[in-house]
C-alpha positions in Angstrom: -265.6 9.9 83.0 -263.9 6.5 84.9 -263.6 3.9 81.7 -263.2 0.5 81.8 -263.0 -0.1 77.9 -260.5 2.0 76.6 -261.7 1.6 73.0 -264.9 3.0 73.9 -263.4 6.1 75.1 -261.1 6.2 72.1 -263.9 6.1 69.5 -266.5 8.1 71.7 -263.8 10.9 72.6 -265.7 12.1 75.8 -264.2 16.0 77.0 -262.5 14.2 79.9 -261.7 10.6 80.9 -259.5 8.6 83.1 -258.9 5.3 81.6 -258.5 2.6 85.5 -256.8 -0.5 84.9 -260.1 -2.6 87.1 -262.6 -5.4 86.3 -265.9 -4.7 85.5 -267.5 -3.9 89.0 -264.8 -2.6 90.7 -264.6 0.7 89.1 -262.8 2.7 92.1 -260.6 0.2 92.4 -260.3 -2.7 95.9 -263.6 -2.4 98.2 -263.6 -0.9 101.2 -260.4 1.1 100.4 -261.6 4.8 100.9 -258.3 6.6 100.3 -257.5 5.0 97.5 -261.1 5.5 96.1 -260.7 9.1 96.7 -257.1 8.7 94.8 -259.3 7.8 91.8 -261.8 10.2 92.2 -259.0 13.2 92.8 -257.4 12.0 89.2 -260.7 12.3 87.6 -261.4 15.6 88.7 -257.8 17.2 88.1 -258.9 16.6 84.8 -261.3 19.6 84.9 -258.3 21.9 84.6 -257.4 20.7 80.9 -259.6 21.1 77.7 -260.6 18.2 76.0 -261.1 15.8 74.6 -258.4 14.3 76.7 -257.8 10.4 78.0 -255.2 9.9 80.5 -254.0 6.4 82.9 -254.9 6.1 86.2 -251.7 4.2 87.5 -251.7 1.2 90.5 -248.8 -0.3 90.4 -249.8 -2.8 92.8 -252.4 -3.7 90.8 -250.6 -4.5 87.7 -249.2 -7.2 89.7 -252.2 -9.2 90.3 -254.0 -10.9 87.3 -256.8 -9.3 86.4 -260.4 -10.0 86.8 -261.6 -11.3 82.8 -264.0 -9.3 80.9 -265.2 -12.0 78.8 -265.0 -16.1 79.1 -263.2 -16.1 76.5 -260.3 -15.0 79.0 -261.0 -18.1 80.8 -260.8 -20.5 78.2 -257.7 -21.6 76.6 -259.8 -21.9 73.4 -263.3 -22.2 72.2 -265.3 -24.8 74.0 -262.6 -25.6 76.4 -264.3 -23.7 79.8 -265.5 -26.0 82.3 -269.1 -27.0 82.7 -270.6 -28.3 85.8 -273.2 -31.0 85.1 -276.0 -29.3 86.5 -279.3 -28.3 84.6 -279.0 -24.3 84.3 -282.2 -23.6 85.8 -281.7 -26.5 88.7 -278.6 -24.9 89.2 -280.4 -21.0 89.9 -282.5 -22.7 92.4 -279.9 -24.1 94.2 -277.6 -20.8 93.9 -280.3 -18.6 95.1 -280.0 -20.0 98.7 -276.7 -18.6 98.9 -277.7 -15.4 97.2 -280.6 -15.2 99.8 -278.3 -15.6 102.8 -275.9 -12.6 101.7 -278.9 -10.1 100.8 -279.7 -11.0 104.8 -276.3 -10.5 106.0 -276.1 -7.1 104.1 -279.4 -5.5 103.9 -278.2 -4.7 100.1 -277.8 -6.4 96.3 -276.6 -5.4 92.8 -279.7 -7.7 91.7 -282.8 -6.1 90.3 -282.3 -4.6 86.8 -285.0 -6.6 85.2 -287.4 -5.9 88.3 -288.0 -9.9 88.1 -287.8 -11.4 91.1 -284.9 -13.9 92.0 -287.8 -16.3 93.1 -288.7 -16.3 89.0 -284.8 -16.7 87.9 -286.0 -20.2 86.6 -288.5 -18.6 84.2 -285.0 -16.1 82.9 -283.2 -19.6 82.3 -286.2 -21.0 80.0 -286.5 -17.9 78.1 -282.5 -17.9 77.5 -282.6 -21.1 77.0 -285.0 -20.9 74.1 -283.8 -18.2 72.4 -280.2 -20.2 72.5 -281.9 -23.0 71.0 -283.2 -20.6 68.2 -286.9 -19.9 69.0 -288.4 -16.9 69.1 -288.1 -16.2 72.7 -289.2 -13.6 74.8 -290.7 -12.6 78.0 -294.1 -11.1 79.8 -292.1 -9.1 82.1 -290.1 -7.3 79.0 -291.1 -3.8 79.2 -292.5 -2.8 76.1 -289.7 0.5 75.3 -286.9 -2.6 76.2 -285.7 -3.8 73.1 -284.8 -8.1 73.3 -281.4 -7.8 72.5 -281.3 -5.1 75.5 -283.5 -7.2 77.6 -281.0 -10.2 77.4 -278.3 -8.1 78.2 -280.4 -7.2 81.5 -281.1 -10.7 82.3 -277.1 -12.1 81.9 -276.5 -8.7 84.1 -278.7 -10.3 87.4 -277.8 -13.9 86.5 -274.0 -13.0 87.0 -275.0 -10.4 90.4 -277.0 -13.2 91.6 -274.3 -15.6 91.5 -271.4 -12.8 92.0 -273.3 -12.5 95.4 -274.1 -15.6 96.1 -270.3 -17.0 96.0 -269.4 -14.4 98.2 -271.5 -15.9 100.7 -270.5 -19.2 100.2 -266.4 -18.0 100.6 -266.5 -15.2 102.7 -263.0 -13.2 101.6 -263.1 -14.5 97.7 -261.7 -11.9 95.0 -263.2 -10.5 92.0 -260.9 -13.1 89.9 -262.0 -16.1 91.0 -265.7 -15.3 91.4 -265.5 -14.5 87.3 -263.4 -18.0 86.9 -265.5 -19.6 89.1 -268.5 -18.5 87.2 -267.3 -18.7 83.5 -265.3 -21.7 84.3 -267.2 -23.8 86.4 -271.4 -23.0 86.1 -273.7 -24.0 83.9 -275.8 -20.9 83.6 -272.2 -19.2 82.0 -272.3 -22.0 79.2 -275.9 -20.5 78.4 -274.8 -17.2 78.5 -272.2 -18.9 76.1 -274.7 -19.8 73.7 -276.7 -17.1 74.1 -274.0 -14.8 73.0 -272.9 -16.8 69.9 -276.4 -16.7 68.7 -276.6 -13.3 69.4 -273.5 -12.0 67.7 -274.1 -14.7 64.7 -277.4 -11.5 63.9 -277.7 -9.9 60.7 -279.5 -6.9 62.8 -276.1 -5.2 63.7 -278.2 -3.9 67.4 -278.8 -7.5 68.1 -275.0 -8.3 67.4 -273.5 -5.5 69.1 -275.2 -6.4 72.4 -273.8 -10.2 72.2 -270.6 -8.6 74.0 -272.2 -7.2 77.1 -274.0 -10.6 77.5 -271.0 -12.4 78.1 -268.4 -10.3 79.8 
């Protein structure tokens, strides 16, 4: 196993993992950097010659040097409430993003979007479903699969949101880096602040699935 969350391999105790010091996303390490993918890979599978369970560091030195892509907006605000909101109405927002997103799916024929199978075109209709379920209704959605639990089905929805706009800001600054796409987006966007809220309601559940998802929704 690669792992991103070390505490997930310390309390699941897989037979063989290799904790990599990357953001979420970037699990080999820099793009387009096949040799030291493959340095990744080669560490993972060396680890087929030991018994497990065992957990051991992949090491980049040159990584440690650069700050780290945030996991969660929390590590973009300075404290609670304190992340930067643009004035823009989520959903008005999407539609306006999507341009962009549109323009690098043509440029590479390819696009992380697509786990909830809902079309970017009906994005809007994501944003009003978060949006009520923020707000405390009881939200849902015609396109939720029936065996897809809500709490998972949010968690799909905040997972295309942040490819969509992932993608989209690459397009719009051709050369950006994983960091400042997440600050851009936690720091700067309105559709973050909903995941924002979406979260808090989630993790405020007394159903203990419903408040164990609230950290994948806004990571």
């Amino acid at each position: 196993m690669l792992a991103l969350v070390r505490e997930h391999v310390e309390t699941v105790k897989p037979p063989r993992a290799v904790y990599v010091p990357y953001p979420f996303g970037a699990t080999l390490g820099k793009p387009r950097n096949p040799e030291h993918q493959h340095r990744v890979l080669g560490a993972a599978l060396a680890l087929l010659e030991h018994d497990g369970p065992v957990l051991a560091d992949f090491h980049d030195p040159e990584y440690v040097e650069q700050r780290g892509a945030p996991e969660q907006y929390s590590e973009v605000a300075t404290e609670p409430g304190s992340v930067r909101r643009c004035d823009a109405d989520p959903a008005t927002e999407t539609t306006r993003v999507r341009q962009y997103y549109t323009k690098w799916v043509e440029q590479h024929g390819a696009t992380s979007v697509g786990v909830t199978r809902v079309p970017p075109s009906r994005f809007r209709a994501i944003i009003r479903f978060l949006e009520d379920y923020a707000n405390g209704k009881d939200a849902d959605m015609r396109e939720r699969p029936p065996d897809v639990s809500l709490a998972e089905w949010i968690r799909l929805c905040s997972l295309d949101l942040r490819a969509m706009f992932s993608e989209a800001k690459m397009a719009m600054q051709p050369g950006v880096t994983s960091d400042e796409i997440h600050r851009w987006f936690w720091g700067e966007t309105s559709v973050a602040g909903l995941l924002v809220r979406v979260k808090d309601r989630m993790a405020a559940s007394d159903d203990e699935t419903v408040s164990g998802a609230a950290y994948g929704v806004a990571r």
